[in-house]
Each structure stands twice: as C-alpha cells, then as structure tokens.
N, C-alpha and C positions, 0 to 999 in steps of 0.2 A: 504494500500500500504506500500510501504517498501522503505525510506527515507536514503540515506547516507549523510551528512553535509560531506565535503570538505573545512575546514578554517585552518588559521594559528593563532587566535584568539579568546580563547573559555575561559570561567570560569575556574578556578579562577582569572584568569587576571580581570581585571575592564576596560570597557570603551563601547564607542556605540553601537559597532559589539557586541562584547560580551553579552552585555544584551540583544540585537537584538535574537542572536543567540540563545541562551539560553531559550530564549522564545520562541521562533518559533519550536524548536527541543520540550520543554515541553506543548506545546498545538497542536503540531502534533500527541505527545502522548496520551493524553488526550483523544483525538479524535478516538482513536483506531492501528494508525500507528505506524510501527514499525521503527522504527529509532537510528540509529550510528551515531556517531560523529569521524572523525579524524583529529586530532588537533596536533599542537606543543608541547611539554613542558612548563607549563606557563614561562614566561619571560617578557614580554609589563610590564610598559612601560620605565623597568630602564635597561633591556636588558642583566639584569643578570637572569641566570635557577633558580626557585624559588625553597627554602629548603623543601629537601624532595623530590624532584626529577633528584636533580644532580647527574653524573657516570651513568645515565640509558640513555641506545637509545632507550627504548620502553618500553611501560606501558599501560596495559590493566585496566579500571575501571569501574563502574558501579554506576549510581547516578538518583535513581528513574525509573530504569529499563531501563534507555539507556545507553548502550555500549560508552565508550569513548576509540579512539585507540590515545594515547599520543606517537608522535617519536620525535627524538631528531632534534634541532635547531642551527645552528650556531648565537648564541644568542647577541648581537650589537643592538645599538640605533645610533641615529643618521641620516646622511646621507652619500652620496659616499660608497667606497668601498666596508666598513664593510656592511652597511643596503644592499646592494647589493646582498653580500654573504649569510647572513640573509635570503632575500628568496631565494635564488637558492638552499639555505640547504635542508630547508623545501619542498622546490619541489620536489626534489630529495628523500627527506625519505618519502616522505606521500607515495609512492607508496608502501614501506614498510607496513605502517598501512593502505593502502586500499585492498591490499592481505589480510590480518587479518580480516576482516571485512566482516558480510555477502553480497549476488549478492542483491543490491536494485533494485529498479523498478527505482527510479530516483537518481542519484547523485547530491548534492546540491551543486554548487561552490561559498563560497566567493570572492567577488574582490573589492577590492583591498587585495592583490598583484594579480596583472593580470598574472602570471606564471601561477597559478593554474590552470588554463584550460588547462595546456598539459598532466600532471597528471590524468587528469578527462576523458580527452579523450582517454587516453591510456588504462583506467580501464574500460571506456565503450566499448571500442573495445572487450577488452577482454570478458566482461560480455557480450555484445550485449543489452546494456540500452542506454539510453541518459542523457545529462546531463541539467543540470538547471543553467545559467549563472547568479550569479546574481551582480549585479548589485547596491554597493553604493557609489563609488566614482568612475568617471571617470576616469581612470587612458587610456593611459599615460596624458592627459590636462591637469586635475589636478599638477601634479608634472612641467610640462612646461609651462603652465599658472602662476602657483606661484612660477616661479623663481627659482626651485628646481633642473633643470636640462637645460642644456641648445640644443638646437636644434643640431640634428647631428647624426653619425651612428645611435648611442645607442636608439634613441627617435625615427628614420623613422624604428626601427626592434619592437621598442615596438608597435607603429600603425599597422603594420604589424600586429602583434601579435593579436593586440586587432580584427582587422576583423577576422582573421584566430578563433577568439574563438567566435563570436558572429556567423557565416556561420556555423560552429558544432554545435552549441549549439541548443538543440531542442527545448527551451526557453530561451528568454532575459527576467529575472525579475529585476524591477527597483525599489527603494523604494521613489522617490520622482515623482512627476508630472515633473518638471525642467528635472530631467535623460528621461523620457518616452520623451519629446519634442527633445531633443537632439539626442535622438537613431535615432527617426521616421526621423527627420527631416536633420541633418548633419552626422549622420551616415550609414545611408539606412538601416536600422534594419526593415525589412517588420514587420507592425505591426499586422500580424495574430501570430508572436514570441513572443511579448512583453507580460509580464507578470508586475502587480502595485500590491505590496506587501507595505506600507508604516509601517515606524514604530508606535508599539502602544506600549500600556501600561497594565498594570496589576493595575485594577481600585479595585482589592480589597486589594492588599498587600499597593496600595496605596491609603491614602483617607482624611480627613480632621483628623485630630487628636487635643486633646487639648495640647497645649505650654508642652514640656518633661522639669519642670523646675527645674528638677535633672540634665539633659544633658547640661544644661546651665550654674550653678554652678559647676560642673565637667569644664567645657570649661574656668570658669573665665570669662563670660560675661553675670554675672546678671542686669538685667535693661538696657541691649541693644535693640537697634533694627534692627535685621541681616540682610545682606542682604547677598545671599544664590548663591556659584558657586559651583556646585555639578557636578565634572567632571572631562574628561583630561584639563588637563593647556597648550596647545599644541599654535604655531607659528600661525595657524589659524584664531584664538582664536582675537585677538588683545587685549589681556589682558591689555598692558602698557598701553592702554588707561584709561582702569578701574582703575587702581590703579593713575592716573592723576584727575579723578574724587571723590576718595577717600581725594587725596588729598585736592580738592576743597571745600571737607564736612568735613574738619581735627577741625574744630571749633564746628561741630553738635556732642556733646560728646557723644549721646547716638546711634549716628549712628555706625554700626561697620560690615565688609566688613568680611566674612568668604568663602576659599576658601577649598574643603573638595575633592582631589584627587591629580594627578601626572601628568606629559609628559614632554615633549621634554623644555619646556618655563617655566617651575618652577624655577630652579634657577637662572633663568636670573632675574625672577620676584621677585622671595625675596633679592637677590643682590638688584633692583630697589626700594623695601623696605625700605630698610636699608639706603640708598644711600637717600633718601627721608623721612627719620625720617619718617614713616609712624605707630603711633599709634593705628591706627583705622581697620587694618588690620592684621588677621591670616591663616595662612597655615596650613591646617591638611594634614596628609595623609590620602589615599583614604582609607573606608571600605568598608566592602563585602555590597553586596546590602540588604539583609536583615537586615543592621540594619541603613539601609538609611533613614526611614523612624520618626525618632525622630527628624533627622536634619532639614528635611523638616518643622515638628510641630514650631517650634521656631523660622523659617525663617518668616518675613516680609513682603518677596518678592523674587522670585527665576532670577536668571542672566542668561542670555544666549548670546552671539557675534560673531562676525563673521567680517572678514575685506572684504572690497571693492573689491573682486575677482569677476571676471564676473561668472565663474565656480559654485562658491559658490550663488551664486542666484537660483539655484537650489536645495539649501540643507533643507533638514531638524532635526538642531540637537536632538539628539536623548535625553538630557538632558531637553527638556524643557518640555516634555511627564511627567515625576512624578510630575515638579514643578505645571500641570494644574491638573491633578488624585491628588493632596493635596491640593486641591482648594486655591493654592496660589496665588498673581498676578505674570505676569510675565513681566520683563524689557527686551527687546530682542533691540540689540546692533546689526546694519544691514539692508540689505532690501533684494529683492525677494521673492519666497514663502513663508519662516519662516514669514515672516513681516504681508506677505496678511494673514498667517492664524490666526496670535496675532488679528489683525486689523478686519477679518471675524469673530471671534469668540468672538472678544471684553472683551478679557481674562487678557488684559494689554496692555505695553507702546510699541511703537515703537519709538527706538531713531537712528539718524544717526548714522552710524559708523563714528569713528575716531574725536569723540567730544564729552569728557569729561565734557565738562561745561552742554550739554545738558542732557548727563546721571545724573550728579548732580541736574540737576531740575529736572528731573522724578522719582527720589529716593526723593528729599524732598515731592514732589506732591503727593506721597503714604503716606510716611508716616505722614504727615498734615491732609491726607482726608482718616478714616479711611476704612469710609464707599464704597468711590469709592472701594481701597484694595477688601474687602469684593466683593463687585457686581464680580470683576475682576474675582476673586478666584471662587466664584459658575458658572460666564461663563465658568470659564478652563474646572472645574469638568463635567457642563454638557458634552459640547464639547466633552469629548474624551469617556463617557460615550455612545455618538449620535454615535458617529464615528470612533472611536480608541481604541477599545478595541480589545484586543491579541483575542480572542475566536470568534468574527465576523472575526476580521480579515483574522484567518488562514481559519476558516471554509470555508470563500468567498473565499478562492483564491486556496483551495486544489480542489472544484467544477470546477475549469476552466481546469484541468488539462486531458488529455486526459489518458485512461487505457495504458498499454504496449499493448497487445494483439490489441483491436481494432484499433491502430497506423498500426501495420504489416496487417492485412486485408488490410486496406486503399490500403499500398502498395502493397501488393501482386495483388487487384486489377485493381489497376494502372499500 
C-alpha cells in the first residue's frame, strides 16, 4: 500500500513523535510500502528554523527511499499567540507539500496539533482516500486539563473540531490503552474505528552494551553513577521535583543526575540549578538518536515522570522504551498505565509523583543492590522484546487495515 505521514514533527527534530514517526514510516518501508512524509521545516523545540533550511518555503528530500515534503513554518515556542500561529502556518502550507506528494491509499495524520485533520480531509476529498487519525495526545483536554488554556470560544471550537475529525476519519488510531478507553468511552469513537498502534522500540539499535568509558571521561564524570533523563525537558515532565531529589542525594558524591535533551522547562531548570548550588547535576543538549545509544551504556538507571494530571494516566512516555531495549532499570516518576507496565513487567521503580525524598530512596535502593538493577534491566529487555518491538508492531497493525478497493464494494453494495 501507499502510506502518506501528515505531521508537523519529523526528524531531525528530537522528541517522542518524532522517533515514533520515524519509525513507523521506516518499518512500513521495510515491509514493502511505499511511503511520504510531509513535514514542517525542523524547528521543535527552540522554535527557531534549523540551519540549513532557513529562506526556503519548501524542500523536497529523500532519506532511505522515503520522500520527505518539508514546507515552511511560522516557527515560535511557547504558548498563546505565537504557538497558535505556529500551527495555523503549518496547516495552511502542508496542503502545499500534500499536492507535491504522490495519491496514497491512506493519509497518516498526527495529532496533536489537532488542525491537521482539515488539511487531511481536504486532500482526501480531492484524492478520494481516507485518512488515518491518529491519535497521541488528546488535544483539546490535554491543553484545558493542564491549565494551558482556559474554557471558552476558542476551546468549545477546538471540541468541535476534535469530533468533526474523528466522524471523517476512517480510523481512530490511538497509541496508549488510556487514549482507546477515553475515545470508546467519553468520546463515542465506535470502536469498529479504533485502531492500538502503541509505541515500540528498535530492540537492535538498542540493546545492552558495555559502560562507553571514553563517553564518560569526555562528559567529566568518571566514577559516577548516572542517572539517565534522555529527552524533552518539557512542563509535563515535573522535573523540579527531580532536581529536589538531586538535591537530597547532594552528599552521595558519586551519584550524578545527567539530563541529555531540550523543551519548553530547560531553562527554568538550570536557573533552578544554579539557584540550588546543585553539583551533582548536568545539562547536555539533545543528540540525534543514533548516537543515543552510549549514553544509555553508562547510565545506572534511566528517569522517566510525569505530574498528577488525570489526562496523563493514560500516557505512555515514549523515552522509557530505549531505557528497557538497554536492559537498564527504570525509575518512573507517576502512576496510570506507565506505572502498571514498570510494575507488570517488573522492569523497575514506581515512585509517587511530586516527592522527591521518595525518588531519593529509589535511586539509593538501585544503586546499593546491584543485582536487583540487573534483574530490573533483563525484565525491561525481555519485555519489549515479548511485546514492543517496531517490526510486530507495525506488521500487526498494517493487517487490520482494510484495502481501498474492497472498502468501495462494501459501499457500492450497500
């Protein structure tokens, strides 16, 4: 079949979607399908247009035989206005690079930004295909649940929105159990639409490695023992708390907090740093994913969190997938499903959100017992070997998918 991706967030940028994306587009490939991508200009997550693609409103590329159609972005971080204007840009040009692009059999939509879907629907009209909603953060809840926006025109037109995209759409794919409960259940999403796509992993670029203990004298933290945030830095996150627990362990000299990406709560968090004599902690900026993989080796113990949002009990971060595929343990900072699947797969810690002192004891308890560590790290590894690997994954779910043609019999049919 013949696969068009519809995002606003695609490689080289770094973050969940992306490496989501990226993977699902390269083992649809794999698979034999043919597949385009049209995307923004990178920019995420500092909202400046990345060098080497500024002065262009459009850009054609090609990276392992899939088509990327890059259009231009009005490019802003934040929130209000600017992040507003942000997607309404990209709405707006992606019809630009979906012209350019060949007729798929399905159009792929990310969302969030929930715009996407008029774009998608306009292009399917014109092609006569359908489109593929999918589905990783609830928008608009998400943004009105966490404070983001407050109740009124703007939010009863995005709800609006969001039915008016899931009634078109000739599938709802979701990437968490938490999204499928929510659709079926408070959205009326009939679930003969629904589609469980969950995030995996790439269980051979990522895998147990021995300590890279070049990368660690390069870093300046020889005879540490890491503990690993490999990701966006973003408001979600509740990072101040981590760095509360850092400070708790400011006496354990050989414990040391290494944060290896960007977002929106980075510099609030190195200000919080500084502001807290905080020794035991570093900031890197993010690299590309392929050379993720040494940071991993030297890590400890990999972080993942999450604040007390009810919304967010449905998630699943997409960062804690490499830290289990490098049979690391993992400290997961939260509850909902992330929690149940640490706890099911007995792969590491669950600690409350928004308490520090208890993160502090689940970082000493690791690294005290090295051997628990170890069990933790071979449960991740099985785990996503059983269950989360990118090649079951897509294969399973491209099978659900019904042909173009025997769709119109149906109907003609009927």
């Amino acid at each position: 079949m013949k696969f068009l991706i519809l995002t606003q967030y695609f490689p080289p940028e770094i973050g969940g979607a992306q490496t989501r994306l990226r993977s699902t587009a390269a083992e649809l490939k794999r698979l034999g399908h043919h597949v385009e991508v049209v995307t923004a200009l990178p920019n995420y997550p500092r909202g400046r247009i990345f060098p080497g693609y500024r002065g262009c409103f459009y850009r054609r590329e090609e990276n392992s035989g899939i088509a990327i159609h890059r259009v231009w972005v009005y490019a802003a971080m934040g929130g209000g206005l600017a992040r507003m204007l942000n997607y309404l840009s990209f709405m707006i040009a992606s019809l630009f690079g979906l012209m350019r692009a060949q007729k798929p059999d399905f159009i792929f939509v990310e969302s969030p930004p929930i715009l996407l879907s008029i774009p998608a629907c306009i292009a399917g009209l014109l092609w006569r295909v359908p489109y593929i909603f999918n589905v990783a953060d609830l928008w608009p809840d998400i943004i009105v649940e966490g404070g983001f926006l407050e109740p009124g025109l703007l939010t009863r037109s995005l709800y609006k929105l969001e039915q008016w995209s899931y009634r078109h759409a000739e599938y709802v794919n979701v990437v968490t159990e938490g999204l499928r409960d929510r659709l079926l259940q408070e959205k009326g999403v009939p679930a003969a639409k629904v589609l469980f796509l969950p995030n995996g992993v790439d269980t051979i670029h990522y895998q147990f490695r021995a300590p890279d203990l070049g990368l660690k004298r390069k870093l300046g933290l020889d005879g540490k023992k890491i503990i690993l945030w490999a990701g966006t830095l973003g408001t979600a996150h509740g990072l101040n708390y981590v760095l509360d627990a850092a400070k708790w362990l400011a006496s354990e000299s050989e414990i040391h907090f290494l944060f290896v990406g960007d977002g929106s709560a980075k510099a609030e968090l190195q200000q919080q740093r500084k502001n807290m004599n905080l020794r035991n902690v570093t900031f890197l900026d993010p690299v590309p994913i392929e050379q993720l993989p040494p940071y991993f080796s030297i890590a400890e113990c990999g972080l993942a969190s999450l604040l007390p949002i009810p919304l967010y009990d449905g998630a699943r971060p997409s960062k804690i997938f490499p830290i289990l595929a490098s049979a690391k343990p993992l400290i997961f900072v939260g509850k909902g499903e992330t929690a149940r699947l640490v706890e099911e797969s007995k792969a590491g810690i669950v600690v409350p959100p928004e308490d520090p002192e208890a993160l502090a004891s689940a970082i000493l308890l690791l690294i005290e017992n090295p051997k628990l560590a170890l069990e933790f790290g071979q449960n991740g590894r099985t785990f996503v070997e059983d269950q989360l690997q990118w090649s079951t994954l897509i294969r399973d779910w491209v099978a659900q998918l019904r042909p173009v043609p025997a769709r119109e019999e149906v109907r003609a049919e009927a």
